[in-house]
Each structure stands twice: as structure tokens, then as C-alpha cells.
Backbone as numpy.savetxt, mean C-alpha at the origin, in Angstrom:
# Nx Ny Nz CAx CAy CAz Cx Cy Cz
1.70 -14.71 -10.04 1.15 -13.48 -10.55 0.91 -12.51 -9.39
1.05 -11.04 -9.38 0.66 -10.45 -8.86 -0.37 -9.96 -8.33
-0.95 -9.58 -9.11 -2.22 -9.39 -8.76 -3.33 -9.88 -7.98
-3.46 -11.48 -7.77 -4.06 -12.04 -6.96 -2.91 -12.07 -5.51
-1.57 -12.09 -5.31 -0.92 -11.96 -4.42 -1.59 -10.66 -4.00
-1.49 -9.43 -4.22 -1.92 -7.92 -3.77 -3.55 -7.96 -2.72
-4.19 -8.75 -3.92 -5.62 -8.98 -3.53 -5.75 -9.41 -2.33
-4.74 -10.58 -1.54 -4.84 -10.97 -0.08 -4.12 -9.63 0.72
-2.86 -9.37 0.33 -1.94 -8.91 1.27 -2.23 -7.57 1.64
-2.89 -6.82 0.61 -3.62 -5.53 0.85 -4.32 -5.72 2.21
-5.82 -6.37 1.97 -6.23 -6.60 2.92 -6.31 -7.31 4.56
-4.76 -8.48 4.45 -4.33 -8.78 5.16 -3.57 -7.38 6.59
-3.01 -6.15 5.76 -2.63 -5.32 6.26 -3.42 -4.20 6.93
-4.67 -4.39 6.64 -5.78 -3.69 6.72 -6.02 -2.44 5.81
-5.70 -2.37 4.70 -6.08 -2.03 3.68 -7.26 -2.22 2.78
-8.30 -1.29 2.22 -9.25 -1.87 1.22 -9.04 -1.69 0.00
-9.32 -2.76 -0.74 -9.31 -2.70 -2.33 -10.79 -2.17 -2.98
-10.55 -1.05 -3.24 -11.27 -0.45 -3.99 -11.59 -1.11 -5.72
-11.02 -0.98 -6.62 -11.02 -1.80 -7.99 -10.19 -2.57 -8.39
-10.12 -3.75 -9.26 -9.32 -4.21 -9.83 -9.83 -4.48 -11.45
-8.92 -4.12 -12.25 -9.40 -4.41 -13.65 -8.06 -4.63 -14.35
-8.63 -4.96 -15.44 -7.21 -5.03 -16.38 -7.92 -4.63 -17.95
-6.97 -3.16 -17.96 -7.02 -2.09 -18.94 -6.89 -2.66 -20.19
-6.03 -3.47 -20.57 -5.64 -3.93 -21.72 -4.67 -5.19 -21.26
-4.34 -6.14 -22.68 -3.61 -7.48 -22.78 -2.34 -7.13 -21.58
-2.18 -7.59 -20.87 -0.57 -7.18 -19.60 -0.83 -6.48 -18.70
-1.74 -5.48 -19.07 -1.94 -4.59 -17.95 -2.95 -4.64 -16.93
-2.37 -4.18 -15.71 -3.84 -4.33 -14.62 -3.79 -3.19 -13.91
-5.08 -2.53 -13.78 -4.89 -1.44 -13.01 -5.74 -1.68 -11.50
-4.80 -1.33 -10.42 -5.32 -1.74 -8.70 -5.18 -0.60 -8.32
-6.42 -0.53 -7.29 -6.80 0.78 -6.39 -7.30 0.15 -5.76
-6.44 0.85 -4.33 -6.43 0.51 -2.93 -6.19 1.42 -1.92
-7.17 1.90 -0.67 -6.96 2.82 0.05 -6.49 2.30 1.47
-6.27 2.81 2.27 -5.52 2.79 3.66 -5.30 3.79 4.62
-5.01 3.31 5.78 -4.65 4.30 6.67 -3.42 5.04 6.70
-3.22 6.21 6.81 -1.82 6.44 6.76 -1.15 6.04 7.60
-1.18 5.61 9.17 -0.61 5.09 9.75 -0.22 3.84 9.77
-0.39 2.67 9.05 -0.03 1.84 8.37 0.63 1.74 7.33
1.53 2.77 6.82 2.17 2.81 5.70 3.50 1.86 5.54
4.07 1.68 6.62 5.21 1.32 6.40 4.76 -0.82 5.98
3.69 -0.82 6.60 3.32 -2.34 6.31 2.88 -2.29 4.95
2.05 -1.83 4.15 1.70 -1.60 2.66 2.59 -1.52 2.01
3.61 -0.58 1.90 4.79 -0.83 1.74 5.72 -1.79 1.49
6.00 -2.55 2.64 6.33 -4.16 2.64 5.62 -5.27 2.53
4.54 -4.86 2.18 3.81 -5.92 1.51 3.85 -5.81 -0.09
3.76 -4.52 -0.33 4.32 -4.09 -2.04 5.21 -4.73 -2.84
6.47 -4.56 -1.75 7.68 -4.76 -1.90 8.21 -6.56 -2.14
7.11 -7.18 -0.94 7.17 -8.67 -0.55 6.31 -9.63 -1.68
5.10 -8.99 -2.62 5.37 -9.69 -3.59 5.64 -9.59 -4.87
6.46 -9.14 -4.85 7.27 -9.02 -6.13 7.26 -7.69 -6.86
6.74 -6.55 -6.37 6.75 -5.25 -7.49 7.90 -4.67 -7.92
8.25 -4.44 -9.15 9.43 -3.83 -9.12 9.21 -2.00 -9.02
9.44 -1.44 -8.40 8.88 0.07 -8.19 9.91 1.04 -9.01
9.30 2.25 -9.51 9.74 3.13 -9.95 10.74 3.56 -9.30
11.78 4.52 -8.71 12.46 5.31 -8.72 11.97 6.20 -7.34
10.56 6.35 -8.43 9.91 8.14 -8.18 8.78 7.19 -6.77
8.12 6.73 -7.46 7.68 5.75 -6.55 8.21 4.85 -5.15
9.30 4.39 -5.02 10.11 4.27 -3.74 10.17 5.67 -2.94
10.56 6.49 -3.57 11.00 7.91 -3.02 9.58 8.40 -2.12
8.38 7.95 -3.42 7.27 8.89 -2.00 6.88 7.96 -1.23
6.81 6.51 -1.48 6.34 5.87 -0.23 7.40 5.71 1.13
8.71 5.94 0.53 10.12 6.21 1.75 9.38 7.44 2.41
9.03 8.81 1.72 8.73 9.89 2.33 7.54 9.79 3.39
6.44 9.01 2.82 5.01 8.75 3.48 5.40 7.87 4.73
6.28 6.94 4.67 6.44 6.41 5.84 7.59 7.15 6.59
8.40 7.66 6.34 9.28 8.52 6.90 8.68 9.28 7.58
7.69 10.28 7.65 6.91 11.51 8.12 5.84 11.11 8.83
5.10 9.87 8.27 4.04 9.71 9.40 4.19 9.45 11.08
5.62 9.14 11.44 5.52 9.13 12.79 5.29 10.56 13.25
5.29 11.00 12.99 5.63 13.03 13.30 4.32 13.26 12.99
3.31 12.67 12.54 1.95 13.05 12.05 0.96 12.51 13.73
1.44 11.33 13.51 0.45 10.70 14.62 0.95 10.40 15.47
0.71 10.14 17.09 1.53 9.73 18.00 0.73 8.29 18.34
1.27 7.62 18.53 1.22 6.24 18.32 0.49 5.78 19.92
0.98 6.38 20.92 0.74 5.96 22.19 -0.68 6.57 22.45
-1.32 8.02 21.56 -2.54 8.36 21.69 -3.50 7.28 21.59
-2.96 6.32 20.28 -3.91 5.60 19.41 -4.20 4.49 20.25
-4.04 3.70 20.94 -3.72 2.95 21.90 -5.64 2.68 22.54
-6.02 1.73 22.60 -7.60 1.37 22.58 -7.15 0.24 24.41
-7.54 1.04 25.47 -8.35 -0.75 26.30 -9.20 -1.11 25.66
-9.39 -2.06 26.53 -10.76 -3.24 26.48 -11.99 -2.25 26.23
-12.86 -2.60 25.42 -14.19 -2.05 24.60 -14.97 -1.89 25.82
-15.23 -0.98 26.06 -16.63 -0.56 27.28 -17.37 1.21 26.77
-18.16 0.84 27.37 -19.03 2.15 27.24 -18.33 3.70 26.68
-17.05 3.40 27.89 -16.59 5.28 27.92 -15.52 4.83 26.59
-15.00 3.81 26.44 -14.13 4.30 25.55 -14.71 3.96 23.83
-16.07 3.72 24.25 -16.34 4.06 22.38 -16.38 5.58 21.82
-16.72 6.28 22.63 -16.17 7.38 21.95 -14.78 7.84 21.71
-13.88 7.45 22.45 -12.35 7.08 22.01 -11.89 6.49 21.03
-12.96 5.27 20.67 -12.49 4.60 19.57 -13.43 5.09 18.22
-14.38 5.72 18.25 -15.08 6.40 17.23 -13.95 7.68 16.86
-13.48 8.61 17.48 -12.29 9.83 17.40 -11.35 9.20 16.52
-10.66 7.97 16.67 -9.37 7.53 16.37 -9.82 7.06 15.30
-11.12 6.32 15.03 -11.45 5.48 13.13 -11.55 6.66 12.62
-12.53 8.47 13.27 -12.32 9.76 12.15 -10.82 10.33 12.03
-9.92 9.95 12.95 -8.91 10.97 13.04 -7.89 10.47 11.86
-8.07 9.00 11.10 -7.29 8.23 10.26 -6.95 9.14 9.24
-5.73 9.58 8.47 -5.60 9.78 7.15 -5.96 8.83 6.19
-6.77 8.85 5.31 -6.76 8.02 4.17 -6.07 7.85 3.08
-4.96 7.04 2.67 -3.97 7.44 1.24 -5.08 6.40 0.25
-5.11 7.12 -1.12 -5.19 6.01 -2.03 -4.29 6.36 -3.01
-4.13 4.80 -3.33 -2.90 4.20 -4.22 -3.71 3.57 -5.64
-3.38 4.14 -6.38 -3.45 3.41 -7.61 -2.34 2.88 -8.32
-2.38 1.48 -8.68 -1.06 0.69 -9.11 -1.50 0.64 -10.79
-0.43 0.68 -11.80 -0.47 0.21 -12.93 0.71 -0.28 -13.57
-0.20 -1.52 -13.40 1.12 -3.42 -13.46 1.07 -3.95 -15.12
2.31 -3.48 -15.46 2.35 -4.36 -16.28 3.21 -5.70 -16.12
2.45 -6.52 -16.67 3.03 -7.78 -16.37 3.67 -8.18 -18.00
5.18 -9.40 -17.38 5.95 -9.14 -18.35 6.79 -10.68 -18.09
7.31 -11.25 -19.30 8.11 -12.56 -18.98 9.26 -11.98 -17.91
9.19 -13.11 -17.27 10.77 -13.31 -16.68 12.36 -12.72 -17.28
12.16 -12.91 -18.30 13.32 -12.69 -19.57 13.25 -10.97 -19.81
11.93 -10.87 -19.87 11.85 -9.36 -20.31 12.38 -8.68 -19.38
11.79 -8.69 -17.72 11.94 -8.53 -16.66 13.00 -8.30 -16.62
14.08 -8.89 -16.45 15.43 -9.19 -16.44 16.74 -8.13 -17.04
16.11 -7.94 -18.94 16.73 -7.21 -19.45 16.38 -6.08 -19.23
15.31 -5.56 -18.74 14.71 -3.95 -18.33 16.07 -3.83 -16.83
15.60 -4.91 -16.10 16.56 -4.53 -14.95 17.97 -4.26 -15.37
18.66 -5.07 -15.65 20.05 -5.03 -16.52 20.42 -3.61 -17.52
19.22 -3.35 -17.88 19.64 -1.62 -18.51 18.99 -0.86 -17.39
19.14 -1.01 -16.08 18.57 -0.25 -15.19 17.40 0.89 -15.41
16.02 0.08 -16.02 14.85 0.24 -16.00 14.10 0.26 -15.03
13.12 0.31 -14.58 11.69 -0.34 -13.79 10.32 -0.29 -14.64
9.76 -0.84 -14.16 8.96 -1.09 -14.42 8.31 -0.25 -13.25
7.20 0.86 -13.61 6.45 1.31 -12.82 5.26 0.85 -11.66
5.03 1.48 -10.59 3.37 0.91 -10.22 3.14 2.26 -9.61
């Protein structure tokens, strides 16, 4: 099942899970926020257990990770060893984070069903 897969890997990536519920019989709705500079790992963690994604949905998280190198420079972000002068370095860089939130809505579905949605080149949204 998904959903408990998401529940680790979100936060494995350093992501927080904001809610999890389930709306009705199949459905679950997940909200989860993050850094934007971590996008491309959320992403492949999405991807790694099992979501089948929209269309429209591939397209903006391709875009979000596509563009964020051009947003942040990576070598700024860069922390030494924790001492005095550089906590205010590292206080700048936890405000300077973009925050994305993601809300997912999973429907869950047999194997079989799964299958024939793919085969008439469907998705299943998140």
C-alpha cells in the first residue's frame, strides 16, 4: 500500500507530513510540505513507491526540479562544523528555504483495474 510507504519516505527525504486521512472507501488524501531545494529527491521517492502520476502532474514536478538549480546556488548552502559564528549562517539558510506543499489524492485500486486504466492510457492522478 501506499500510503504507509509515503509516510516513511517523505520524511526519510526530509520532508514533513502535514495530514493524512482518507476521504472516502479508496481514497486517501496526503499533505506534505518541503524544501524546494530538495525537489528532485521527493520526486523520486514519489515515483519509487509506486504512484502512477498524472500527465499534468509529472510536467510540474519536471518543471520544479528543472528550475530550482537557477533559484538556489548550492555551494552558498554549504554549513562547516557548528560554532558560534556560523549559527547565524545556518539560521539565514533554514529562513532562506522555499516551502512547496503538495497535496496527494490516491485512489487506490486492484491490480487488474490498475492495469486496464494503463492499457487505455489513463492515470490515475496524485
Amino acid at each position: 500500500m501506499v500510503v504507509p510507504q509515503l509516510s516513511g519516505v517523505i520524511p526519510d527525504c526530509g520532508g514533513w507530513i502535514r495530514s493524512r486521512s482518507y476521504v472516502e472507501p479508496g481514497t486517501a488524501r496526503f499533505v506534505f510540505e518541503f524544501p524546494r531545494d530538495i525537489c528532485v529527491e521527493i520526486y523520486s521517492a514519489l515515483v519509487s513507491v509506486g504512484l502512477q502520476l498524472t500527465a499534468a502532474s509529472h510536467s510540474a514536478l519536471t518543471e520544479l526540479c528543472r528550475c530550482t538549480p537557477h533559484v538556489f546556488d548550492p555551494a552558498s548552502r554549504a554549513l562547516p562544523a557548528m560554532d558560534v559564528a556560523t549559527l547565524d549562517a545556518a539560521t539565514r539558510y533554514i529562513c532562506s528555504l522555499e516551502i512547496i506543499k503538495v497535496q496527494l489524492q490516491i485512489w487506490m485500486v486492484k491490480e487488474e483495474e490498475l492495469q486496464t486504466q494503463l492499457d487505455e492510457n489513463q492515470c490515475f492522478a496524485a
